[in-house]
Backbone as ProteinMPNN parsed JSONL, in Angstrom:
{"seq_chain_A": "XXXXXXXXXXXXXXXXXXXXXXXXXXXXXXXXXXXXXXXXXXXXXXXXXXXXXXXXXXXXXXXXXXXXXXXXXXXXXXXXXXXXXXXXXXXXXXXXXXXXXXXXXXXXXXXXXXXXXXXXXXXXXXXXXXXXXXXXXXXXXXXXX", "coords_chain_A": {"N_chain_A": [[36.267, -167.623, -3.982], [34.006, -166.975, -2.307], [34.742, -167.489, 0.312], [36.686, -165.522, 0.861], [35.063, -163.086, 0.543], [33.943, -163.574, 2.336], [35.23, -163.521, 4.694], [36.192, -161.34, 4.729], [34.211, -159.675, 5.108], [32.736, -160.632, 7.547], [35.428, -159.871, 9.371], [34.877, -157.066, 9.03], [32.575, -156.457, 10.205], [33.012, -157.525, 13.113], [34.73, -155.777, 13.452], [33.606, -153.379, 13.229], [30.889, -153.505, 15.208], [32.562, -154.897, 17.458], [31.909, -157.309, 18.495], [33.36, -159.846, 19.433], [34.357, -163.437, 18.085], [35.442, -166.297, 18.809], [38.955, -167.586, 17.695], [39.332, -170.401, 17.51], [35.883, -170.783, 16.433], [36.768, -169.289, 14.648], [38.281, -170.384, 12.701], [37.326, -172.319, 11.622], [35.763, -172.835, 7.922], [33.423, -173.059, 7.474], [31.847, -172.243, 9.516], [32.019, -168.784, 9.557], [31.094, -168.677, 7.056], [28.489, -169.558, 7.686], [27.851, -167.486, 9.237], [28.184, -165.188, 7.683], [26.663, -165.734, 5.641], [23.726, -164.617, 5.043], [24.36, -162.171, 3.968], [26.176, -162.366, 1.804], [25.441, -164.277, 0.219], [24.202, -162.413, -1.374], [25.654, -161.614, -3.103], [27.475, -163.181, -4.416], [26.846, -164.549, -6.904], [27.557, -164.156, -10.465], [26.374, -162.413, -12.009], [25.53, -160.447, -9.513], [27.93, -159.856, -8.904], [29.302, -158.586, -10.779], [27.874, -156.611, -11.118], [28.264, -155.229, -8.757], [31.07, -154.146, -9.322], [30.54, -152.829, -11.76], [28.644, -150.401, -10.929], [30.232, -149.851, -8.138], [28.617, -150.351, -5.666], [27.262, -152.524, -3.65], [24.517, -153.128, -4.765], [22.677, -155.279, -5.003], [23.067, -156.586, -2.443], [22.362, -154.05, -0.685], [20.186, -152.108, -1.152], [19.451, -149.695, -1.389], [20.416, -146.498, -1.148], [23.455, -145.321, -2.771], [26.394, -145.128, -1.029], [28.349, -142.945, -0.157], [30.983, -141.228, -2.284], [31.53, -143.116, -3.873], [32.579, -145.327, -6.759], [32.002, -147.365, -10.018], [33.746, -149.903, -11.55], [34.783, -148.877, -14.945], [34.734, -147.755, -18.141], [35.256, -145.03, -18.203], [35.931, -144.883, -16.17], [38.508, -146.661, -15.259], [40.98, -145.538, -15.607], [43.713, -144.928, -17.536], [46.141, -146.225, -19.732], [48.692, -145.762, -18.111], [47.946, -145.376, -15.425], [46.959, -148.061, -14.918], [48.763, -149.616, -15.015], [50.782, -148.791, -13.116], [48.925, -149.159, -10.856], [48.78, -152.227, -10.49], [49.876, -155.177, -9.268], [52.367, -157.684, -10.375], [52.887, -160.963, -10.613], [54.51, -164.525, -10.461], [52.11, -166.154, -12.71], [50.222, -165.201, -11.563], [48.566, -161.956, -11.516], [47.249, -158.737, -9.862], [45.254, -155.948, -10.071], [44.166, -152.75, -8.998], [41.139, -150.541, -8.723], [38.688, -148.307, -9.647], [40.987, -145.743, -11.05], [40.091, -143.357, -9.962], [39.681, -142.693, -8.294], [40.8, -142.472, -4.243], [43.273, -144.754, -3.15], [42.543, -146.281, -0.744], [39.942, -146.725, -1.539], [39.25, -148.163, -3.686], [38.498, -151.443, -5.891], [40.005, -154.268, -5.587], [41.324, -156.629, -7.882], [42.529, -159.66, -8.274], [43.848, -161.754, -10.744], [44.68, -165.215, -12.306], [45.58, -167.385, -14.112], [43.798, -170.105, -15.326], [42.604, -172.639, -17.077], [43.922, -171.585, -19.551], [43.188, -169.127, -19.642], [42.724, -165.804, -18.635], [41.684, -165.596, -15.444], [39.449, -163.635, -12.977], [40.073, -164.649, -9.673], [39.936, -163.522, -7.096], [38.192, -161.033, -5.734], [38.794, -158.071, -3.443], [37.185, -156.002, -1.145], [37.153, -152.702, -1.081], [37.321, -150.087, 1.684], [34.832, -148.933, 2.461], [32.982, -150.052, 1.409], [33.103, -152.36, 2.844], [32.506, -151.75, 5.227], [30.066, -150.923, 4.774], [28.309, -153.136, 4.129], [29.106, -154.906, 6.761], [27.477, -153.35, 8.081], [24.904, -153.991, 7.204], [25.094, -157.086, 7.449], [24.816, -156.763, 10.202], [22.056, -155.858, 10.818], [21.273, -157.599, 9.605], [21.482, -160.041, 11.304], [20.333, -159.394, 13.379], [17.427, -159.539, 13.612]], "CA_chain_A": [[35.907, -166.233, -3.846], [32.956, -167.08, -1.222], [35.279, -167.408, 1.438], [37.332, -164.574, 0.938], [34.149, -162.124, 0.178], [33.128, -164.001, 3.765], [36.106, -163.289, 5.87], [36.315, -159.489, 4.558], [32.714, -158.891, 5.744], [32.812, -161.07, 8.94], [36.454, -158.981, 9.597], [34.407, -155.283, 9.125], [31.402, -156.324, 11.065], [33.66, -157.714, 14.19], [35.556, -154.282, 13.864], [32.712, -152.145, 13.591], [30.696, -154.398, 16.473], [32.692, -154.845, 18.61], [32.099, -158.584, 18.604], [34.233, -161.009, 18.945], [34.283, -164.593, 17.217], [36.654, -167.358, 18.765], [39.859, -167.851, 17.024], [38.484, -171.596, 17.263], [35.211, -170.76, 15.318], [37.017, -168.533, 12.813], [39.831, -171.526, 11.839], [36.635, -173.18, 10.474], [35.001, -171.772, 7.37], [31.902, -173.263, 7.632], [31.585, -171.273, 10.488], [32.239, -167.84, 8.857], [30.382, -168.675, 5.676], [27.105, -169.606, 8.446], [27.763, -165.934, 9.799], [27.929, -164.051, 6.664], [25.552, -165.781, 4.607], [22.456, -163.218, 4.55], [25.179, -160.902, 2.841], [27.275, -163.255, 1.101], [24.49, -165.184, -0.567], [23.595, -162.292, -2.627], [26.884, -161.061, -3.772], [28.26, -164.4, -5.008], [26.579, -164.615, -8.327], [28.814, -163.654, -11.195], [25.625, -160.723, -12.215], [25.737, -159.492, -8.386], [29.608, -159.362, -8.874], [29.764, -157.802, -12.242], [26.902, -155.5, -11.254], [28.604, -154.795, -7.874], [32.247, -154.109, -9.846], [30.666, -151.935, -12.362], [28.598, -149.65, -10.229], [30.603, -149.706, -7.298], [28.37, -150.676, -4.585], [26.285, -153.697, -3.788], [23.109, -152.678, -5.194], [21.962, -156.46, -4.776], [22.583, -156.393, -1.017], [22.01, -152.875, -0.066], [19.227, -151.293, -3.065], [19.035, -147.716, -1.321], [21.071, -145.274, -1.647], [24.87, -146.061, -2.82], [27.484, -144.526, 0.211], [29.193, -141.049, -1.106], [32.304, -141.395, -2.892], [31.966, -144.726, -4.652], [32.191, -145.025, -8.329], [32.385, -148.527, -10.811], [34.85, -149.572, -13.056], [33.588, -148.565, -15.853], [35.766, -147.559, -18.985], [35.679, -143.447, -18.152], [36.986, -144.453, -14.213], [39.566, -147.326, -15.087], [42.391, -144.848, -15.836], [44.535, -144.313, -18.744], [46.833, -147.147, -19.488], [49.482, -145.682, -17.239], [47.906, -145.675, -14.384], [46.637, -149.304, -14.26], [50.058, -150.573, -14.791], [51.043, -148.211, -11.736], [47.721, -149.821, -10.031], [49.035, -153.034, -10.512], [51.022, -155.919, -8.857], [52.842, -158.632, -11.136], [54.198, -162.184, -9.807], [54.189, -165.857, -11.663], [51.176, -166.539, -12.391], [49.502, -164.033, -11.262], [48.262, -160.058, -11.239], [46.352, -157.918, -9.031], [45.018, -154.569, -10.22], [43.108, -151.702, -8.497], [40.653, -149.177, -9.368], [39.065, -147.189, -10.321], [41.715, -144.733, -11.03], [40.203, -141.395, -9.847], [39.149, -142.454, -6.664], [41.451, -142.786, -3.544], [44.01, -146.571, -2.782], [41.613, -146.838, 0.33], [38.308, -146.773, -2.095], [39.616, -148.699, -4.724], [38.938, -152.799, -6.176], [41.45, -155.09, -5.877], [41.187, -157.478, -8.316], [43.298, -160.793, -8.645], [44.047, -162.759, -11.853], [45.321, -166.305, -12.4], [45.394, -168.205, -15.561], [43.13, -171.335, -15.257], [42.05, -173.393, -18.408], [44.77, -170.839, -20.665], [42.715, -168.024, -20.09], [42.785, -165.188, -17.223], [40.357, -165.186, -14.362], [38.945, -163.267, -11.412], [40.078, -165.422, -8.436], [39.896, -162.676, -6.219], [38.211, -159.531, -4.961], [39.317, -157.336, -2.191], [36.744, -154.601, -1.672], [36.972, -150.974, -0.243], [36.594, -150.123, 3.107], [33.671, -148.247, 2.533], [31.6, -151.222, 1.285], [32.935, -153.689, 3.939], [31.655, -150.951, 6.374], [28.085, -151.059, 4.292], [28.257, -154.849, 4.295], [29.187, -155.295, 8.087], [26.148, -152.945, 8.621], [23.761, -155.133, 6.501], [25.106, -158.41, 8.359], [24.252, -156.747, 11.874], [21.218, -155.578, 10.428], [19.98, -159.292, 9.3], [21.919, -160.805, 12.439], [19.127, -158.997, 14.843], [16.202, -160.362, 12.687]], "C_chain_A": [[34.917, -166.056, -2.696], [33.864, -166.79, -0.094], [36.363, -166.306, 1.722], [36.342, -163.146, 0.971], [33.646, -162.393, 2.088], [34.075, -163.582, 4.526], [36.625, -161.715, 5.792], [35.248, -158.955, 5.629], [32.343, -159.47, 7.213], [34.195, -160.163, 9.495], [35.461, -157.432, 9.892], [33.269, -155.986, 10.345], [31.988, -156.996, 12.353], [34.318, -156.133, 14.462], [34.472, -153.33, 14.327], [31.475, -152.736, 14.608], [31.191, -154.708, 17.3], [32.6, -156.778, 18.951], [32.469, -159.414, 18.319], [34.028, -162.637, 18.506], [36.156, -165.199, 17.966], [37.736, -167.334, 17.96], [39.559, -169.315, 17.068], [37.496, -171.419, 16.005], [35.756, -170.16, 14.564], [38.186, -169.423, 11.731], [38.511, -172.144, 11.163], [35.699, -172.466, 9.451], [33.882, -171.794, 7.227], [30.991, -172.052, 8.849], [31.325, -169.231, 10.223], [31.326, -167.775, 7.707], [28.848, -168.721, 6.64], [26.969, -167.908, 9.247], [27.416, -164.8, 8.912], [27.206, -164.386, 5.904], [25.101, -164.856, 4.02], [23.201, -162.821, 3.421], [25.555, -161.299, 1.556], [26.297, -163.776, -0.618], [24.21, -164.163, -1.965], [24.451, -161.086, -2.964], [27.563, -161.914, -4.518], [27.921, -164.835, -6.33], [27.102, -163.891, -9.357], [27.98, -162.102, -11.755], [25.878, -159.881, -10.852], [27.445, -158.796, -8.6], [29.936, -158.44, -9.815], [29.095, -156.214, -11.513], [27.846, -154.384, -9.746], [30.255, -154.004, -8.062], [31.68, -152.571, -10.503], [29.702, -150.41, -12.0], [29.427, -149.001, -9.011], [29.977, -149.483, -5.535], [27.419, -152.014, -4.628], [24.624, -153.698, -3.491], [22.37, -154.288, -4.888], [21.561, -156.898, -3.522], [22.384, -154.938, -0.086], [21.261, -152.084, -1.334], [19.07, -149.8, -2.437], [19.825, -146.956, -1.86], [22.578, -145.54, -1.961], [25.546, -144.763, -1.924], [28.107, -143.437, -0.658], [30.806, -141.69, -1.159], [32.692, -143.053, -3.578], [31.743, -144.443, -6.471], [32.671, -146.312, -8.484], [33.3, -148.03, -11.647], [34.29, -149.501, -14.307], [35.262, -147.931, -16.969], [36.327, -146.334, -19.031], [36.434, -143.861, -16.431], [38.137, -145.439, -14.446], [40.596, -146.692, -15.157], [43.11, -145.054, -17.164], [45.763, -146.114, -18.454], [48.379, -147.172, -18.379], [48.8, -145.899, -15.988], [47.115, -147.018, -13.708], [47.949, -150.147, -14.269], [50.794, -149.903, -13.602], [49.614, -148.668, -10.565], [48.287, -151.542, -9.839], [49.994, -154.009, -9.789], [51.375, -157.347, -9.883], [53.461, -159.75, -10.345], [54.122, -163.049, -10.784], [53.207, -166.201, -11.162], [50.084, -166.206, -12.071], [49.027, -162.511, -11.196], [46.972, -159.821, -10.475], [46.114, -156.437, -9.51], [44.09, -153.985, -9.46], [42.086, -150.882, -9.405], [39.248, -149.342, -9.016], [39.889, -146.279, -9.897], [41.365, -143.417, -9.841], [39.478, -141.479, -8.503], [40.805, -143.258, -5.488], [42.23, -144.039, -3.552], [43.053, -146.965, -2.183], [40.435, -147.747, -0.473], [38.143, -147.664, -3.391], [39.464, -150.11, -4.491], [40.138, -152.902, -6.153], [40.828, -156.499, -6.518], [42.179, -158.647, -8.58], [42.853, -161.583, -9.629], [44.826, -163.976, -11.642], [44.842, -167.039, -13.778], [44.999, -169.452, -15.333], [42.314, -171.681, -16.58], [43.106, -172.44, -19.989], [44.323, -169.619, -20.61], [43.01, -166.935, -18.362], [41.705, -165.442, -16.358], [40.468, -164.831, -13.594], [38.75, -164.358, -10.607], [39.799, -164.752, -7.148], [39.47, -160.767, -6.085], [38.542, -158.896, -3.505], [38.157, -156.064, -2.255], [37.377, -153.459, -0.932], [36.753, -150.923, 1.054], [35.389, -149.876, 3.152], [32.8, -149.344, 2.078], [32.069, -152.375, 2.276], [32.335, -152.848, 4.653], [30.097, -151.415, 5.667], [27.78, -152.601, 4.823], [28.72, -155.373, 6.023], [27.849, -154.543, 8.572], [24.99, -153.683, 8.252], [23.916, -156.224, 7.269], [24.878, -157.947, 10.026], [23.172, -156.568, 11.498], [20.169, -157.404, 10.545], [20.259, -160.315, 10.173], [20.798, -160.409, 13.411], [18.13, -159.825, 14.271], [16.653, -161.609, 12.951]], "O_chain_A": [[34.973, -164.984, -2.094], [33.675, -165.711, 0.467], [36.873, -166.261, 2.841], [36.868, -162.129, 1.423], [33.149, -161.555, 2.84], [33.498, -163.014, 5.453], [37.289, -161.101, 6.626], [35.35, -158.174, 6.576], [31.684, -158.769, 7.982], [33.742, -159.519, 10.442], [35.472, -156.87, 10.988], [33.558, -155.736, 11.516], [30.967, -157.09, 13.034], [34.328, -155.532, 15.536], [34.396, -152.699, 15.381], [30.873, -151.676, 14.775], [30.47, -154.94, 18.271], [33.405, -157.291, 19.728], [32.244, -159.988, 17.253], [32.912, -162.888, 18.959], [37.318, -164.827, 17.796], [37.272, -166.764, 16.973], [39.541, -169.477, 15.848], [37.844, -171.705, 14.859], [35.324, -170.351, 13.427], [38.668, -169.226, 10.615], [38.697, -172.506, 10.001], [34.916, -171.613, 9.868], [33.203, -170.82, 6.902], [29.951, -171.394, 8.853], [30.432, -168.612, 10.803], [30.804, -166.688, 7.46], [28.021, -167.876, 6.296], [25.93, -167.43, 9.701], [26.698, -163.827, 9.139], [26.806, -163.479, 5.174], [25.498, -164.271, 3.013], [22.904, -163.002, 2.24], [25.329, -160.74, 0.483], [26.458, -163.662, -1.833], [24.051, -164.562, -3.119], [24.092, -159.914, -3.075], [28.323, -161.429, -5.356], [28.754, -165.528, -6.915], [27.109, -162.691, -9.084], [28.549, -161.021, -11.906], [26.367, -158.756, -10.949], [27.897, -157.658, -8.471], [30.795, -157.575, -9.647], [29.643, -155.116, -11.429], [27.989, -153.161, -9.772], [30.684, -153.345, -7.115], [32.066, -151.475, -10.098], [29.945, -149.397, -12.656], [29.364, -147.784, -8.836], [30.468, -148.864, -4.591], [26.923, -152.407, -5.683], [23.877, -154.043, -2.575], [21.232, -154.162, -4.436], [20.47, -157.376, -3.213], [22.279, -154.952, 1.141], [21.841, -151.572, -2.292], [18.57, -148.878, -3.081], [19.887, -146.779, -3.077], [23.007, -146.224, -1.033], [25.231, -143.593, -2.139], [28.178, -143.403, -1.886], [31.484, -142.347, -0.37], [33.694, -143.76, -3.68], [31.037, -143.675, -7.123], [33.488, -146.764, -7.681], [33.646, -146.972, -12.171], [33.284, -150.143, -14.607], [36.422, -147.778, -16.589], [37.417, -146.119, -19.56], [37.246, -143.199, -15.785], [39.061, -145.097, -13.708], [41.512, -147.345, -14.658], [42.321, -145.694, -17.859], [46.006, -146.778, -17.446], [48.976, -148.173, -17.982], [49.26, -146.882, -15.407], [46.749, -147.142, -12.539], [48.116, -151.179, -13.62], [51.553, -150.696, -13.046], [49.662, -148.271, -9.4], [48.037, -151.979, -8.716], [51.126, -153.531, -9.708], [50.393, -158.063, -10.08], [54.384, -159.57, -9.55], [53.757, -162.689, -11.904], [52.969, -166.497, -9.992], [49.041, -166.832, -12.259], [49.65, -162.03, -10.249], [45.948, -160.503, -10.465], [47.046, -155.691, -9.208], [43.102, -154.666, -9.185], [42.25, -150.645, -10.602], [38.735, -150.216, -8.317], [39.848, -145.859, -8.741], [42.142, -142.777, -9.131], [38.89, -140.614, -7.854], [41.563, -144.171, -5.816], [41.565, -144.748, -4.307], [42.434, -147.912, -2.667], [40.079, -148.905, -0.255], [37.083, -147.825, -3.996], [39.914, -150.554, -3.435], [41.072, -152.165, -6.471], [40.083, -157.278, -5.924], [42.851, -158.263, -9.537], [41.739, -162.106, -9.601], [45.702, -163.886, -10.783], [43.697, -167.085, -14.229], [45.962, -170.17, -15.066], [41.435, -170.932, -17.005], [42.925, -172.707, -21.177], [44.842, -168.812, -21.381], [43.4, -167.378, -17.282], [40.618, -165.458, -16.937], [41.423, -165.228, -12.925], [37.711, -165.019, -10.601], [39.445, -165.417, -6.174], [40.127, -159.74, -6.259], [38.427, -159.607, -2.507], [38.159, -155.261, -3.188], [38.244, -153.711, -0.094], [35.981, -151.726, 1.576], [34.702, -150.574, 3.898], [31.694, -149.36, 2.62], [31.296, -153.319, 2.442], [31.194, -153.274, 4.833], [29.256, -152.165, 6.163], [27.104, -152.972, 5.783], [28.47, -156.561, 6.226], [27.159, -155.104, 9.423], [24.132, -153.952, 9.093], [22.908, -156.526, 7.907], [24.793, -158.783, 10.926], [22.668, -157.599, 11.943], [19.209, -157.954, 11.085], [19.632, -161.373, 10.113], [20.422, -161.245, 14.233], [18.149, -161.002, 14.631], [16.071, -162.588, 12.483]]}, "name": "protein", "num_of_chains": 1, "seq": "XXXXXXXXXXXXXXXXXXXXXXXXXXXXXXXXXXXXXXXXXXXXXXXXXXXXXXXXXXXXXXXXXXXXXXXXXXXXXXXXXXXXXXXXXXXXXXXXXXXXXXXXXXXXXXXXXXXXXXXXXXXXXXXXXXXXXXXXXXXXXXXXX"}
């Protein structure tokens, strides 16, 4: 999950910067993970994650003000059982759901499941644009410093 939370937020903060990163340094992830740290570091704990899921912003690496139009999953925004099985993708082995419901595709988790030890787990988040934007601003932010 580190390295996927790392190549989201190194991705937004190249877009919205303007600066580019080798296709050399970005084949290695050490490299990527030494770029996004600052950010990374304090999103990767399963409370930052939960906390960052069920508010809907990353109150752990950004504590001001949360960005307009975000909302957590939370049991009034997940949607109605129809529309997480219309949120959803199915393969072997695996599912991916979105949400919350009542906000935009764009603005919406993506969560990935896989069954490891018999049980389900979060292998994967995908966030929002709107918090890779926050989170590419935080990593230029602690890149000047």
């Amino acid at each position: 999950m580190r390295i996927s939370l790392t190549n989201q937020i190194v991705d937004a903060y190249t877009r919205r910067t303007g600066v580019q990163i080798s296709p050399f340094a970005r084949s290695f992830a050490s490299a990527g993970l030494a770029i996004a740290d600052p950010v990374v570091q304090k999103l990767i704990s399963p409370e930052a994650l939960s906390q960052l899921l069920a508010v809907g912003w990353p109150v752990t690496a950004v504590p001001d003000v949360p960005p307009p139009g975000t909302a957590g999953i939370t049991t009034n925004t997940i949607g109605t059982f129809w529309q997480i099985f219309e949120n959803a993708e199915y393969g072997f082995g695996r599912f991916k759901v979105a949400g919350p419901a009542v906000l935009p595709a764009h603005q919406r988790f993506r969560l990935e499941f896989r069954p490891l030890q018999w049980h389900w787990r979060v292998v994967g988040v995908t966030l929002p644009e709107n918090i890779h934007n926050l989170l590419a601003d935080e990593l230029a932010k602690a890149l000047r410093k």
